[in-house]
TORGU-187701 format. One record per residue: residue in three letters; x, y, z of N, C-alpha, C, O, CB in turn; residue number from 1. Coordinates in Angstrom, 1 decimal. Glycine has a CB too. Example, Ala and Ser with C-alpha at 12.3 -4.5 7.8 and 13.67 -1.06 7.14 Angstrom:
REM TORGU-187701
+------+--------+--------+--------+--------+--------+--------+--------+--------+--------+--------+--------+--------+--------+--------+--------+------+
| resn |   n_xx |   n_yy |   n_zz |  ca_xx |  ca_yy |  ca_zz |   c_xx |   c_yy |   c_zz |   o_xx |   o_yy |   o_zz |  cb_xx |  cb_yy |  cb_zz | resi |
+------+--------+--------+--------+--------+--------+--------+--------+--------+--------+--------+--------+--------+--------+--------+--------+------+
|  ALA |   13.2 |   -5.7 |    7.8 |   12.3 |   -4.5 |    7.8 |   13.2 |   -3.3 |    7.8 |   14.2 |   -3.3 |    8.5 |   11.3 |   -4.5 |    9.0 |    1 |
|  SER |   12.8 |   -2.2 |    7.1 |   13.7 |   -1.1 |    7.1 |   12.9 |    0.0 |    7.9 |   13.4 |    1.1 |    8.0 |   14.1 |   -0.6 |    5.7 |    2 |
+------+--------+--------+--------+--------+--------+--------+--------+--------+--------+--------+--------+--------+--------+--------+--------+------+
REM end
This chain:
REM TORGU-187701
+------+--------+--------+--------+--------+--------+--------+--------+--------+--------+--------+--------+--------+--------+--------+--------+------+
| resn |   n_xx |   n_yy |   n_zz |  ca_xx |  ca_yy |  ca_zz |   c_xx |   c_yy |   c_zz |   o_xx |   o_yy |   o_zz |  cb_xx |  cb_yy |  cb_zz | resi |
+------+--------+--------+--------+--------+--------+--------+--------+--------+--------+--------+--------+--------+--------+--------+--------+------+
|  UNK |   34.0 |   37.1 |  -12.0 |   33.8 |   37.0 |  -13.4 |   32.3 |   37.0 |  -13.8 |   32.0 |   37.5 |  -14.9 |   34.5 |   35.7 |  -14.0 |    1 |
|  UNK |   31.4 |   36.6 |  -12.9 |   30.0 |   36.4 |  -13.6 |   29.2 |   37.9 |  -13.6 |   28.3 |   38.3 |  -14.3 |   29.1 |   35.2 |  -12.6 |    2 |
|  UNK |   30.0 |   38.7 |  -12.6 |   29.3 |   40.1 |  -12.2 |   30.0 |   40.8 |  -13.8 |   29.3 |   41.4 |  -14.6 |   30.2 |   41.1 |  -10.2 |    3 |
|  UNK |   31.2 |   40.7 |  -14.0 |   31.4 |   41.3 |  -15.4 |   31.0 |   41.0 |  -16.1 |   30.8 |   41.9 |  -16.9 |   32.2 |   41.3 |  -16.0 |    4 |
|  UNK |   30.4 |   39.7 |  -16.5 |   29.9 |   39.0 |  -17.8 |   28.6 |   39.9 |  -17.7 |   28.2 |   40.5 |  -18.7 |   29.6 |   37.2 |  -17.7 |    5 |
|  UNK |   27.9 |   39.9 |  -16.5 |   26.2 |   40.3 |  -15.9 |   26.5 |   42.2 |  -16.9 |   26.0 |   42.7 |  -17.9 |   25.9 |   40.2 |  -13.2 |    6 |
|  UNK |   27.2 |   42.6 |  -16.3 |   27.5 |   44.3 |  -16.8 |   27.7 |   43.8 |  -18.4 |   26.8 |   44.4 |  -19.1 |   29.4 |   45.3 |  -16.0 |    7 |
|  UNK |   28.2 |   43.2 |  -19.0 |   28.8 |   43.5 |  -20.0 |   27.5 |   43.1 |  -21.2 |   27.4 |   43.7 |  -22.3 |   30.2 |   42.6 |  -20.0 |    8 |
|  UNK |   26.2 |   41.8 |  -20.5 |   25.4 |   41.2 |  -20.8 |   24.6 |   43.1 |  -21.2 |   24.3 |   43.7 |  -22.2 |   24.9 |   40.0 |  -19.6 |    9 |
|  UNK |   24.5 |   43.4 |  -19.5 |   23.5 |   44.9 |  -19.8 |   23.7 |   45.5 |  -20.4 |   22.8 |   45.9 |  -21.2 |   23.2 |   45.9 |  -19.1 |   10 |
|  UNK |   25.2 |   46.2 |  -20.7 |   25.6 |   47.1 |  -21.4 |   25.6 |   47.1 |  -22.9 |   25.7 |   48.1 |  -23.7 |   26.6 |   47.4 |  -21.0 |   11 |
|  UNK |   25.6 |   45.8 |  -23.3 |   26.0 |   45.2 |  -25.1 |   24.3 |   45.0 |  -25.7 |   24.0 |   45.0 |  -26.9 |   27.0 |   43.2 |  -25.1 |   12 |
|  UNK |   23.5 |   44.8 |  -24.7 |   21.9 |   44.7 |  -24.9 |   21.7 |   42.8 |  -25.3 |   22.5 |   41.9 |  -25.6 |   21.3 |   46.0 |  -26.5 |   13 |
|  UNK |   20.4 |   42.7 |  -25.3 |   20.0 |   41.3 |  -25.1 |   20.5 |   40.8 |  -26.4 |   21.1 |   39.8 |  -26.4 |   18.4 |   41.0 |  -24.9 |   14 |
|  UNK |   20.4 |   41.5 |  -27.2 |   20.0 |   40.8 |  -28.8 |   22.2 |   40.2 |  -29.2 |   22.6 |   39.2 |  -29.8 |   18.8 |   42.8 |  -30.5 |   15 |
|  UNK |   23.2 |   41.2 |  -28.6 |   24.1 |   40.7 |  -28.8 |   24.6 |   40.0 |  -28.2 |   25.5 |   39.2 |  -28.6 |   24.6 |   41.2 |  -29.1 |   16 |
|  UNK |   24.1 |   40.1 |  -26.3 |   24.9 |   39.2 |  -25.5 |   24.5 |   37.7 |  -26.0 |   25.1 |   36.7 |  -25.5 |   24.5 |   39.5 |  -23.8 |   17 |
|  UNK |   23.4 |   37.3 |  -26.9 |   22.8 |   36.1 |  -27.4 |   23.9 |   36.0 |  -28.3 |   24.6 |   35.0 |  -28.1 |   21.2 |   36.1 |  -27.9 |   18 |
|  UNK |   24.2 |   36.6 |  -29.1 |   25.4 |   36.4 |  -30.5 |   26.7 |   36.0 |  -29.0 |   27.3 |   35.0 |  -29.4 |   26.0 |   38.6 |  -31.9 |   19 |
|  UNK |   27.0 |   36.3 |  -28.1 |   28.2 |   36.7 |  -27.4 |   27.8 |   35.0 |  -26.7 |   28.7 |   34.3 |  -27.0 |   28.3 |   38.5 |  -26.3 |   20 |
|  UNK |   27.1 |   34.5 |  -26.2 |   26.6 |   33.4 |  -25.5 |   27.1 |   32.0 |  -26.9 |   27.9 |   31.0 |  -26.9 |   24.7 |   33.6 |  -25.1 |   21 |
|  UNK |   26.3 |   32.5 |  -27.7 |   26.5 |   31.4 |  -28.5 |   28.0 |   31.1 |  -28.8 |   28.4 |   29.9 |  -28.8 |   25.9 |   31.6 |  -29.7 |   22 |
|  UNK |   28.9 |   32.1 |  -29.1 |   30.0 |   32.0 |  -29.6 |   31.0 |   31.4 |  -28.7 |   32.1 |   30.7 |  -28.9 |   30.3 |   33.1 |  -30.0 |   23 |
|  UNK |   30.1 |   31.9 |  -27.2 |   31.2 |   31.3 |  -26.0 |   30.9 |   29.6 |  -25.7 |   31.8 |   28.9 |  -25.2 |   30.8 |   32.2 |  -24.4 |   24 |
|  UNK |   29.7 |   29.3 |  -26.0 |   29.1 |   28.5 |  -25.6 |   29.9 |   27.1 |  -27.0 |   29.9 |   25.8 |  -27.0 |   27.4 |   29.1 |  -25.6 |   25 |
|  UNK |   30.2 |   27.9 |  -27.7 |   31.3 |   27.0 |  -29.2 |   32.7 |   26.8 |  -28.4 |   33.4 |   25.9 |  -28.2 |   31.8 |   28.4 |  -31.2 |   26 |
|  UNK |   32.8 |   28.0 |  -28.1 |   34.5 |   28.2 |  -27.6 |   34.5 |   27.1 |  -26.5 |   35.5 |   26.5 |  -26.4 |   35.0 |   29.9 |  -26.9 |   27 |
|  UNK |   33.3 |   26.8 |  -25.8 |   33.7 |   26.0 |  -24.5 |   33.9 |   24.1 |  -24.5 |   34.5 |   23.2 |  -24.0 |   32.4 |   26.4 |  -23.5 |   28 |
|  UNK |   33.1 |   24.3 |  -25.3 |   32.4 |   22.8 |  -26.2 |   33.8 |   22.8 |  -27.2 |   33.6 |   21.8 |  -27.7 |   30.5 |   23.0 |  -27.3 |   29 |
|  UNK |   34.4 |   23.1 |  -27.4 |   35.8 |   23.1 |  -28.2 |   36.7 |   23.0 |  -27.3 |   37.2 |   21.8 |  -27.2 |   36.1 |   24.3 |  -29.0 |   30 |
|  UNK |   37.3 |   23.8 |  -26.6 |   37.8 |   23.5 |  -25.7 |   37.7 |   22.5 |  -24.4 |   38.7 |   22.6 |  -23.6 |   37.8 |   24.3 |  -25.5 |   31 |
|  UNK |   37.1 |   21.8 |  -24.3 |   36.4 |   21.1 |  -22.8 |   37.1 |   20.1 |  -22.8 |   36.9 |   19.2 |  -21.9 |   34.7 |   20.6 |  -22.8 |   32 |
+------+--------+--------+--------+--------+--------+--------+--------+--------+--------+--------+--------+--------+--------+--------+--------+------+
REM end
């Protein structure tokens, strides 16, 4: 899972995998 996240990080570029972090980083902290 982290090797997909890592591709998906390169391919989407820095500035959205940061929008994509944050949102996950809600989702987890919500869920936990």
């Amino acid at each position: 899972m982290k090797k997909d996240f890592f591709v998906v990080l390169c391919t989407v570029g820095v500035e959205e995998s940061e929008k994509l972090i944050k949102i996950i980083t809600r989702y987890i902290m919500q869920h936990a």
